[in-house]
DOVOKOL-835718 format. One record per residue (C-alpha): residue number from 1; residue in one letter; x, z, y. Coordinates in steps of 0.05 Angstrom, whole numbers, plus 5000, padded with zeros to 4 digits. Example, Ala and Ser with C-alpha at 12.3 -4.5 7.8 and 13.67 -1.06 7.14 Angstrom:
<atoms>
1 A 5246 5156 4910
2 S 5273 5143 4979
</atoms>
This chain:
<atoms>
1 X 4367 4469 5116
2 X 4309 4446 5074
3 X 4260 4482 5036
4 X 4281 4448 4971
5 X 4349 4429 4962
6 X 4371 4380 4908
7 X 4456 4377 4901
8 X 4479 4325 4859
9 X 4441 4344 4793
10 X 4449 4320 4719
11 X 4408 4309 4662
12 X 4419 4278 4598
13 X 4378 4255 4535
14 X 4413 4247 4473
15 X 4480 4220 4520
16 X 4427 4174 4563
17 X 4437 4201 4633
18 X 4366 4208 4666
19 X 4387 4236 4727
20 X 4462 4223 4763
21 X 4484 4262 4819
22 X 4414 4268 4855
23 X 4414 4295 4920
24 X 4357 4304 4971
25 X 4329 4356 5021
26 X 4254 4372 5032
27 X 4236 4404 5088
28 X 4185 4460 5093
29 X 4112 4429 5118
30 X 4131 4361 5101
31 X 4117 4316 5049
32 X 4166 4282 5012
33 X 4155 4223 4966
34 X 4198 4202 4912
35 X 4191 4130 4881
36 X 4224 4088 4831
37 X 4209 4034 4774
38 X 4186 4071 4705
39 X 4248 4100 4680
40 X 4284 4121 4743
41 X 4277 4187 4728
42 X 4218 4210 4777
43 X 4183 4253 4729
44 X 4254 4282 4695
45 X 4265 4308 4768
46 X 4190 4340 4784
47 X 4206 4365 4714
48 X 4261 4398 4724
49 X 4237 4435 4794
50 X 4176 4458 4761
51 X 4222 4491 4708
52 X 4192 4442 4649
53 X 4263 4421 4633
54 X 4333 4452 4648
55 X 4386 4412 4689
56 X 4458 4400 4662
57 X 4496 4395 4730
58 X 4484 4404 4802
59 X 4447 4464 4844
60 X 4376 4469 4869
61 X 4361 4519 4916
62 X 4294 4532 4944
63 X 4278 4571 5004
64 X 4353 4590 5012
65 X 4357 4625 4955
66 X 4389 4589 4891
67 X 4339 4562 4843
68 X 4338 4544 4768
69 X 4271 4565 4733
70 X 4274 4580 4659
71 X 4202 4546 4647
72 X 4140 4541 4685
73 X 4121 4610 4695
74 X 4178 4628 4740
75 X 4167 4566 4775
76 X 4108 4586 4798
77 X 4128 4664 4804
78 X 4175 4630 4858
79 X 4113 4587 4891
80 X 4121 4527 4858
81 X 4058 4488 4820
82 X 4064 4424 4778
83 X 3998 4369 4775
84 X 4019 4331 4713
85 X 4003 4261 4703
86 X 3977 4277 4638
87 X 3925 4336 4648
88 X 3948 4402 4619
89 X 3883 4438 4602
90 X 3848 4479 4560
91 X 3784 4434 4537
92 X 3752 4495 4499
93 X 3741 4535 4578
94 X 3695 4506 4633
95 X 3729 4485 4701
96 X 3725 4549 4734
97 X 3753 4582 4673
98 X 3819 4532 4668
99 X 3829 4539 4749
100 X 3832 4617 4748
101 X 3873 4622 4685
102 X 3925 4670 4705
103 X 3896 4695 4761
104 X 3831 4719 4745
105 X 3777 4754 4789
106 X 3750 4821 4781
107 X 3780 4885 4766
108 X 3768 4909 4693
109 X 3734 4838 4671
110 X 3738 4771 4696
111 X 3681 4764 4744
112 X 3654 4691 4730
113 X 3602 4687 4784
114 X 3669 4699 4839
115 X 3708 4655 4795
116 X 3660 4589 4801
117 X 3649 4608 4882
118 X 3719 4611 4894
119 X 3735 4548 4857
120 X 3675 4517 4897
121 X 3712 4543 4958
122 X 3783 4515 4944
123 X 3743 4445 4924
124 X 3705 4441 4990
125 X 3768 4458 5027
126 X 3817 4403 5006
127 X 3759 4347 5004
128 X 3734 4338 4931
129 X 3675 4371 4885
130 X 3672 4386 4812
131 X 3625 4433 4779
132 X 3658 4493 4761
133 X 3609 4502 4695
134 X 3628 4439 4666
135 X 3668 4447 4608
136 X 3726 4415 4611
137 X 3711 4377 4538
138 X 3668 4338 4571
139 X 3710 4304 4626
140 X 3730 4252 4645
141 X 3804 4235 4650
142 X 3804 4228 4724
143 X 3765 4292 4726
144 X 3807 4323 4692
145 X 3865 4302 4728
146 X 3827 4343 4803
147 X 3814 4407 4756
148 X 3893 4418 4758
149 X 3902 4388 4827
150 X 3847 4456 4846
151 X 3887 4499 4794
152 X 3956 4488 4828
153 X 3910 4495 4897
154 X 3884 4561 4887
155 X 3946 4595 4851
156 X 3977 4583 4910
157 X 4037 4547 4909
158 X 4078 4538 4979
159 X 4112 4478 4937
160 X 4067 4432 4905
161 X 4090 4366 4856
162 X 4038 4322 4846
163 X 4057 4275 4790
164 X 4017 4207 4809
165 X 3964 4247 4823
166 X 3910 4186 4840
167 X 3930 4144 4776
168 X 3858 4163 4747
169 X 3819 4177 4814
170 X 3772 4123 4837
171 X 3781 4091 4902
172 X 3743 4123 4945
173 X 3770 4186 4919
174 X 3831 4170 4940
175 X 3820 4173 5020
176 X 3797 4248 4996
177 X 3861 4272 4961
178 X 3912 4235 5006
179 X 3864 4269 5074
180 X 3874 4341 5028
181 X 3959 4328 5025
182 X 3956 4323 5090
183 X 3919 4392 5113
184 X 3967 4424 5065
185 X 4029 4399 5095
186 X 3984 4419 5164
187 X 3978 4487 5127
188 X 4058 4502 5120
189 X 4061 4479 5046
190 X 4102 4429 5018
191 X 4093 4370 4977
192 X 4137 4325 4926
193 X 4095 4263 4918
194 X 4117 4227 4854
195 X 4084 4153 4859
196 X 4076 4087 4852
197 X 4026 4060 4901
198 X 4072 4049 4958
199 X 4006 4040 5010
200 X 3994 4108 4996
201 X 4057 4138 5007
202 X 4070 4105 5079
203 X 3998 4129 5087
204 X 4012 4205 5077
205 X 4083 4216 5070
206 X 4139 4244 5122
207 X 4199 4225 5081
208 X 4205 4179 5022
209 X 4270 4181 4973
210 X 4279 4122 4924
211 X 4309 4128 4850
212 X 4336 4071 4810
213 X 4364 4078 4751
214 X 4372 4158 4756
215 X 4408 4154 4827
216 X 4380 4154 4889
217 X 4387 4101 4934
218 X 4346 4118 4984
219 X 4326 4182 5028
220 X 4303 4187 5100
221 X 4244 4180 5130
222 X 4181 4135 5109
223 X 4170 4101 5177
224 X 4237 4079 5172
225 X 4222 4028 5116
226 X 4165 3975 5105
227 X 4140 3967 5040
228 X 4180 3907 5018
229 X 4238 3953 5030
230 X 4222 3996 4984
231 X 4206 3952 4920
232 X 4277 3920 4939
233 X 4305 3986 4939
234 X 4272 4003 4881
235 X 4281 3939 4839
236 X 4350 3927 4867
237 X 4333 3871 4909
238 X 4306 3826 4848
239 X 4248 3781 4866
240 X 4197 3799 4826
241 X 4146 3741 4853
242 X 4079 3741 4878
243 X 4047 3702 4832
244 X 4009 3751 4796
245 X 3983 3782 4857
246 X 3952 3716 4872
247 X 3921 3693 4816
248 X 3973 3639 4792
249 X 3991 3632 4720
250 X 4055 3670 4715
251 X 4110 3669 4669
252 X 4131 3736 4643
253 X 4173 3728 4579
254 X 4136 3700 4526
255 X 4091 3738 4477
256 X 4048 3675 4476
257 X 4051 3604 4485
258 X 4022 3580 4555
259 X 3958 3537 4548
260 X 3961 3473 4539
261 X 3922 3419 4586
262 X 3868 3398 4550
263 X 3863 3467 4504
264 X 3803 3489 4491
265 X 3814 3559 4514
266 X 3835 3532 4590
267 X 3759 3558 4606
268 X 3715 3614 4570
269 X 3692 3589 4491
270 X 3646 3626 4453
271 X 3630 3689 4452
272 X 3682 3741 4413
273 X 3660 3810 4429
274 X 3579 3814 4442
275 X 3547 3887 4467
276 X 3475 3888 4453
277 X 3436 3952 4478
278 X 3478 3995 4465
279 X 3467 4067 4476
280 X 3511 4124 4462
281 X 3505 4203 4468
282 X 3566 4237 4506
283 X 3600 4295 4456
284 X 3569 4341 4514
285 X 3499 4311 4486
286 X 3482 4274 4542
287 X 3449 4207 4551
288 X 3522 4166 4572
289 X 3502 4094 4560
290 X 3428 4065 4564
291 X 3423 3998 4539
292 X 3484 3971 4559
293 X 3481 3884 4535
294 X 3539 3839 4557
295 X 3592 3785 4518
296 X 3659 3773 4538
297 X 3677 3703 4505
298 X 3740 3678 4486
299 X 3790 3650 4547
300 X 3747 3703 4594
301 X 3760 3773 4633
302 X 3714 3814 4640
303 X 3715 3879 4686
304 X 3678 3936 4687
305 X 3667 3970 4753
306 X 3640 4042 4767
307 X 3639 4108 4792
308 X 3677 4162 4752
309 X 3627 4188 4699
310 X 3600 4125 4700
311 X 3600 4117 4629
312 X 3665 4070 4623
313 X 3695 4118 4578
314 X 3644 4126 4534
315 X 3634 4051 4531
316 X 3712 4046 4519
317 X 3705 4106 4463
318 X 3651 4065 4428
319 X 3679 3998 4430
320 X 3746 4023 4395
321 X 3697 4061 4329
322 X 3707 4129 4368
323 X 3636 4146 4388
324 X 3578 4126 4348
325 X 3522 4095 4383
326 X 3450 4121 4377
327 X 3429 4051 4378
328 X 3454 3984 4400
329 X 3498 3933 4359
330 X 3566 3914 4370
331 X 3596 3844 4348
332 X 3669 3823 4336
333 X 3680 3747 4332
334 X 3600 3742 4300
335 X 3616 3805 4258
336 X 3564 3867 4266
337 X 3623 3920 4273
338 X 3585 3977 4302
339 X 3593 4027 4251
340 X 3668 3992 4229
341 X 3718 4050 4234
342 X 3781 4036 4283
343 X 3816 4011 4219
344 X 3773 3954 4204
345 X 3764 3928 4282
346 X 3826 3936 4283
347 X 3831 3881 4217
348 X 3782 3833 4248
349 X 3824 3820 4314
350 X 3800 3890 4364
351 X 3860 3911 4400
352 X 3853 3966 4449
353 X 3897 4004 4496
354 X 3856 4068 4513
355 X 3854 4099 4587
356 X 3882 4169 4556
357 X 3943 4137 4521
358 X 3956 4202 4499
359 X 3900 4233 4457
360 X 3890 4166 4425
361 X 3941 4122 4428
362 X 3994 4154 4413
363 X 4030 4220 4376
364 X 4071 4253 4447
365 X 4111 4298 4386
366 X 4126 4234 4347
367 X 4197 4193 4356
368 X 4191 4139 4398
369 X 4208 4099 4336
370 X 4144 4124 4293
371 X 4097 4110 4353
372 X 4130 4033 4363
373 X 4120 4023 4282
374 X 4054 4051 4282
375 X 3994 3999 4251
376 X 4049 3964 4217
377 X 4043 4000 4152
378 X 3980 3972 4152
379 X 4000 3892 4142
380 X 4054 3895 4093
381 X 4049 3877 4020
382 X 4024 3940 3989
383 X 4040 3987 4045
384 X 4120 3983 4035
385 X 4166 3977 4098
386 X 4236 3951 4095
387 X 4267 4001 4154
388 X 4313 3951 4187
389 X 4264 3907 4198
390 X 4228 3963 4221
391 X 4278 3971 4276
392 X 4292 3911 4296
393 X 4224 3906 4305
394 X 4212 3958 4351
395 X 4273 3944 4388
396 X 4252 3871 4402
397 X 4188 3912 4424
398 X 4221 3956 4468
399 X 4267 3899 4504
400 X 4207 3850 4517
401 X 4163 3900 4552
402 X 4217 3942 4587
403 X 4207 4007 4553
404 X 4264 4058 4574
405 X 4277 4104 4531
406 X 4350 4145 4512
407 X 4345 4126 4443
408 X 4292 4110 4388
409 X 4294 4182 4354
410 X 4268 4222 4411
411 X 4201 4246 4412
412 X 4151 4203 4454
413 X 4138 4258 4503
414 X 4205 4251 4535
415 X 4185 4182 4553
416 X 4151 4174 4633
417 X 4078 4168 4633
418 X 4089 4091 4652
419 X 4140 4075 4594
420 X 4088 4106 4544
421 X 4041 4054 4574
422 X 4081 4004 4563
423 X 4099 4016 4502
424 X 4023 4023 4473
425 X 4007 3957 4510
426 X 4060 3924 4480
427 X 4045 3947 4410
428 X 3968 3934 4406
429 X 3978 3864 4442
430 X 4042 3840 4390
431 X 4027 3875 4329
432 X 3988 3818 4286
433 X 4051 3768 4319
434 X 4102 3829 4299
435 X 4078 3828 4228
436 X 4070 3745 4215
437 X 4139 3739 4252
438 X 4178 3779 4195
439 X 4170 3799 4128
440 X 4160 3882 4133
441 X 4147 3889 4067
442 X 4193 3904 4006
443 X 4201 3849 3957
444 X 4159 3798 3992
445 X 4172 3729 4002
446 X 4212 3716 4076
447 X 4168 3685 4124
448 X 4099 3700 4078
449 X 4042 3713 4113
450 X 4018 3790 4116
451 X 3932 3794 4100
452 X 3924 3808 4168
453 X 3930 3726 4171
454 X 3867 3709 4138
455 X 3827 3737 4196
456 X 3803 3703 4255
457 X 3859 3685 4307
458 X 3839 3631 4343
459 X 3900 3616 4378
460 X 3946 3618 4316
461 X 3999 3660 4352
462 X 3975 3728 4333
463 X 3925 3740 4401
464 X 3883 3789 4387
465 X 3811 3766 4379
466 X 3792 3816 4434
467 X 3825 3861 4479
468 X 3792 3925 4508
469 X 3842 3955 4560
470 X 3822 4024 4590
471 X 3867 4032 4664
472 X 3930 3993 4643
473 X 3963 3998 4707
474 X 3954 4075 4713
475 X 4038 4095 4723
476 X 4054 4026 4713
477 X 4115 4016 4772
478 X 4103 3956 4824
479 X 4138 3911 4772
480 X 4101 3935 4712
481 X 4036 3920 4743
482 X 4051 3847 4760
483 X 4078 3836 4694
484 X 4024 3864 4659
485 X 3969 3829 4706
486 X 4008 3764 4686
487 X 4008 3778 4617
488 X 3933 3790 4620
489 X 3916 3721 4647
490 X 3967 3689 4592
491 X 3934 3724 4531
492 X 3869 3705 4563
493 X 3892 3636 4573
494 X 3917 3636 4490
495 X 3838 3645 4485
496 X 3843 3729 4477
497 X 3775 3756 4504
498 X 3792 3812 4562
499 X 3752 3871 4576
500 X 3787 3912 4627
501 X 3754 3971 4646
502 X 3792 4005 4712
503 X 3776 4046 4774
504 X 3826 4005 4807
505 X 3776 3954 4850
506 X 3828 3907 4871
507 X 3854 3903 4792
508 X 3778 3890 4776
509 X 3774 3833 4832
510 X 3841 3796 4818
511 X 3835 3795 4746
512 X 3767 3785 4725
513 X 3723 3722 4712
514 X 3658 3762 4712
515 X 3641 3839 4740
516 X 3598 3883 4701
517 X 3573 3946 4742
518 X 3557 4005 4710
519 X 3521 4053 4739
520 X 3494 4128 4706
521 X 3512 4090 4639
522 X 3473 4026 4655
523 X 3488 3958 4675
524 X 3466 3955 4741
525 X 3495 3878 4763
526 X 3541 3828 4735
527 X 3572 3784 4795
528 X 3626 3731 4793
529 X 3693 3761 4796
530 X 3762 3710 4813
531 X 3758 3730 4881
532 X 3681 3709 4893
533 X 3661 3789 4903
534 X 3689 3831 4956
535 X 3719 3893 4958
536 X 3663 3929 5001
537 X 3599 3881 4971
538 X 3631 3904 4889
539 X 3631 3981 4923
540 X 3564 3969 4950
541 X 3530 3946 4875
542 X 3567 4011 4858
543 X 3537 4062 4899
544 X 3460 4028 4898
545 X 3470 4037 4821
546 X 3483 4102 4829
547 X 3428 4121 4868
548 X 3379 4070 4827
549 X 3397 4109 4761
550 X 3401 4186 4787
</atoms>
């Protein structure tokens, strides 16, 4: 008998069946992976264990005992702790403060001084650090993302979900957390794994069970599959190609035109987005970014490598007219936009895809429908929207970049973390095409032009001017993130100028033309990227910039 036993559960969203008949055992001291493309219904099952959402059929029973939390609390009242993709955390309250919550030291007050020391002690023990004083305001999303990996820790939890739990860790963070599963399996606990990165869950897990589609295919142990096993389990045995892993201009379905021999934008033109010294204050008031200069020109990628804390996302904040720099300009296509609001970059040809999707990229409460529509309003005559054309719209939106979703009404929460991404890439990369390619306005002319037209595009198809992505590929399934790397090379080669800032080395390496490290907020190298820097020689500039600038 396993410690957590799944029997053939249901669950349904608006009549779109999420889950079918899902059965699988975990045994006690093990962990147990499950994987699956975005939509498979990963996160509706961790959901439903960690009593987030109820189940409509089946049995769960845990320990021996049967099992079917209410909500959260008496999940964990039965041992159970949930890290969510998406950190669930109370900025206001340092880290210390946020880990104890609940479970407070001290007898007639909360004793802080125990607090911090015992989150210290729970951090040192299961391989990472993070200062318990910090407030959590002023973290980073990946930081963010450990302070409820050392909550769930130190409440205690003999069953622990981790919801892609490295999506916003650096590399050589990784190692750390996958080292700390394995001491707590060592320990007696036991671990659902939801991921994506299949070379890290033949690295640390016992058993592995495979979704598709809401069923799974799949359940037995992980040395008994390789990992080309698993993506045809996953995908159903559809080729998905290896072209974007290598660098070759792919063909994922069309958003723009391929470039033509002979275009000018075959090789980088002129400079679209220029940062010149640019320095910014962190809300926490401290020095984040100290003269950063670089340009990024049109037909070019551009990646920014670094540490966590770095200063990538207050670079990222400041680029999109969230942050105000103390000094510094930055330019748009020749324009001085550094004081522009998000509104007006956004009108001369900025589109951005932020690395927390959620706090500004998208409204979680909103229908999936409002968030696909969203800018839209924007480039219509006079601000009226025909709704059909809304809808067809979004669903044309939807179908080209594989969002799954049970219906267009439901809020945007219900979504996985990897179909939200997909749907805020897909609306920030086609919304000046989405708005030439049909009249959304009432009373206009068909096929007129919306204003958004008179600004520069210098491909003519609606490419964005300049792209800022912040961690595409975090939750993004194996498919998603060839697809997406694809479609980054194709907008690039429509003469879109990239700037892709991501922990993810290898993404850095494969997609980018040039490498910008940054370092304690500076710029502390710029090497040539298409496969000219290494792995270990780009983690090298890394860690000498860290110790040039502390």
């Amino acid at each position: 008998m396993g410690y957590l036993e799944c029997h053939k559960l249901g669950k349904a969203y608006d009549g779109t069946r999420a889950l079918q008949d899902v059965s699988l055992r975990v045994g006690r001291g093990r962990v147990h992976a499950v994987i699956g493309e975005n939509g498979a219904g990963k996160s509706t099952l961790a959901k439903v264990i960690a009593g987030l959402v109820p189940f409509d059929s089946g049995t769960l029973t845990l320990a021996g005992r049967p099992y079917r939390p209410a909500s959260p609390r008496q999940a964990a009242a039965a041992g159970v702790g949930m890290v969510h993709q998406q950190p669930m955390l109370f900025s206001s309250l340092s880290v210390a403060e946020n880990v104890v919550l609940g479970k407070e030291p001290g007898r007639l007050t909360v004793d802080r001084a125990l607090a911090r020391s015992e989150v210290e002690t729970v951090a040192r023990r299961y391989g990472t650090f993070i200062d318990p004083r910090a407030k959590v305001a002023d973290l980073s999303v990946g930081e963010r993302q450990r302070v409820e990996i050392l909550r769930a820790l130190y409440l205690g939890a003999d069953l622990l979900i981790f919801d892609e739990p490295t999506a916003a860790l650096a590399p050589q963070e990784v190692a750390e957390f996958l080292a700390g599963v394995r001491r707590l399996a060592a320990e007696g606990r036991t671990v659902v794994l939801i991921a994506h990165k299949l070379d890290e869950v033949l690295a640390v897990a016992d058993d592995v069970t495979v979704l598709r589609a809401g069923r799974n295919v799949f359940s037995g142990p992980a040395s008994a599959v390789s990992e080309s096993e698993l993506v045809g389990l996953m995908v159903g045995g559809v080729a998905v190609g290896a072209a974007a892993a290598t660098g070759a201009r792919a063909e994922p379905p069309g958003p723009v035109a391929a470039a033509a021999e002979g275009d000018p934008y075959g090789s980088p033109g002129a400079v679209s987005l220029a940062v010149v010294g640019l320095s910014v204050v962190s809300v926490a008031g401290r020095a984040a970014l100290r003269d950063v200069s670089f340009t990024v020109r049109a037909g070019e990628v551009v990646g920014v490598a670094g540490v966590e804390g770095g200063g990538q996302e207050e670079l990222e904040l400041a680029l999109c007219g969230l942050l105000e720099p103390r000094s510094g300009t930055v330019e748009l296509a020749g324009h001085d936009v550094t004081l522009a609001d998000p509104r007006e970059r956004r009108r001369r040809g900025l589109a951005a895809v932020p690395s927390d999707r959620l706090a500004w990229a998208c409204a979680p409460a909103a229908s999936v429908f409002d968030n696909g529509v969203s800018q839209l309003q924007y480039q219509s005559p006079f601000g009226f929207l025909r709704p059909a054309l809304l809808e067809r719209s979004v669903r044309r939106l939807l179908a080209e970049f594989d969002v799954r979703t049970p219906g267009l009404s439901v809020p945007l929460a219900a979504l996985s973390g990897g179909n939200v991404q997909k749907l805020v890439l897909g609306r920030e990369l086609t919304a000046r095409r989405r708005a030439r390619s049909e009249d959304l306005g009432s009373g206009a002319t068909p096929g007129a032009q919306p204003s958004v037209a008179r600004h520069a595009d210098p491909s003519g198809q609606g490419v964005p001017v300049a792209l800022v992505l912040g961690s595409p590929t975090r939750g993004l399934d194996v498919r998603g993130i060839r697809y997406l790397h694809a479609l980054v090379r194709r907008y690039r080669d429509a003469g879109c100028a990239v700037l892709l800032l991501s922990t993810d080395l290898d993404e850095v390496i494969a997609l980018s033309d040039r490498i910008v490290v940054l370092a304690g907020g500076a710029v502390v190298a710029t090497l040539p990227g298409a496969g000219a820097t290494g792995k270990e020689a780009l983690g090298r500039h890394m860690l000498t910039g860290v110790s040039a600038t502390s």
